[in-house]
N, C-alpha and C positions, 0 to 999 in steps of 0.2 A: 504494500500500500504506500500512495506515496504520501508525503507528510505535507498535512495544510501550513504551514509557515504562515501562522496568523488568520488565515479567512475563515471570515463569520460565518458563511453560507456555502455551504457544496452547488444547492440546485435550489433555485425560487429565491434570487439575489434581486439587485434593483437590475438588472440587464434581462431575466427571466429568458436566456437564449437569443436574444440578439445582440447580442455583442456584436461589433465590428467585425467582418467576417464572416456573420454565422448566418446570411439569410440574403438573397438578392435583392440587389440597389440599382438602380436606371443607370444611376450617374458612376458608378461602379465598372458599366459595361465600357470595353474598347471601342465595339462598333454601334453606329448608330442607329435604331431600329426605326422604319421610314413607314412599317405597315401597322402602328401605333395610330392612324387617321390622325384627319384635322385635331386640333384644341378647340373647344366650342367654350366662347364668354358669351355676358349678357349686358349687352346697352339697358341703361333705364332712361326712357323721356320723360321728362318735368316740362309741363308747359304751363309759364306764368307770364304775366304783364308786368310784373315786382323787380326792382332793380336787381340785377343778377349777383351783385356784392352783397345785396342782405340778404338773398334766397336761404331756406332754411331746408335741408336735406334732412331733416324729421320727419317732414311728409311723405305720403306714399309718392309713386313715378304716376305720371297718368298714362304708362304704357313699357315694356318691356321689348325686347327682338333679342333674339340665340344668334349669334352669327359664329364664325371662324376666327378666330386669332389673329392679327396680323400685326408685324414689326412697325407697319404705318397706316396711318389714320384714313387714308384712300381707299382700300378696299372694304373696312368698315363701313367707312358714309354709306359705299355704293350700296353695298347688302342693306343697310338700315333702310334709304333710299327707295327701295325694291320691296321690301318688307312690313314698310310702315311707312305709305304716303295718302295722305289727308287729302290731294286731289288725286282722283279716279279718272283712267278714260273712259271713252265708249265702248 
């Protein structure tokens, strides 16, 4: 047997088996896995007439859209755009 040199606990420690090491981590991986799909966030719309500097984000959104992820704020607009527009065509 080998000898605990001080430790408290054998098994059901504060790590409880995942220790460093003991369990797969994304960012652990070499390669990048690409079949993981999009990131899906959530825009909230707030629409108000109230100066935008005192707007109070307590209130609920008057409207929500799931879109994709992205590094810049253009493909967002576009999806919200497509997703949630107030005028309709024919």
């Amino acid at each position: 047997m080998i000898p605990l040199q001080g430790a408290s606990r054998v098994v059901g420690g504060f790590a409880r088996g995942r220790a460093l090491g003991n369990f797969f981590n994304h960012a652990d991986q070499d390669v990048v896995m690409d079949d993981l799909g999009p990131v899906m966030g959530k825009v909230m719309l707030y629409f108000s007439n109230d100066d935008p500097g005192q707007f109070d984000l307590a209130i609920k959104p008057s409207g929500t859209v799931k879109c994709p992820v992205s590094p810049t704020v253009g493909p967002v607009l576009a999806t919200v755009g497509r997703k949630f527009s107030p005028v309709r065509g024919k």
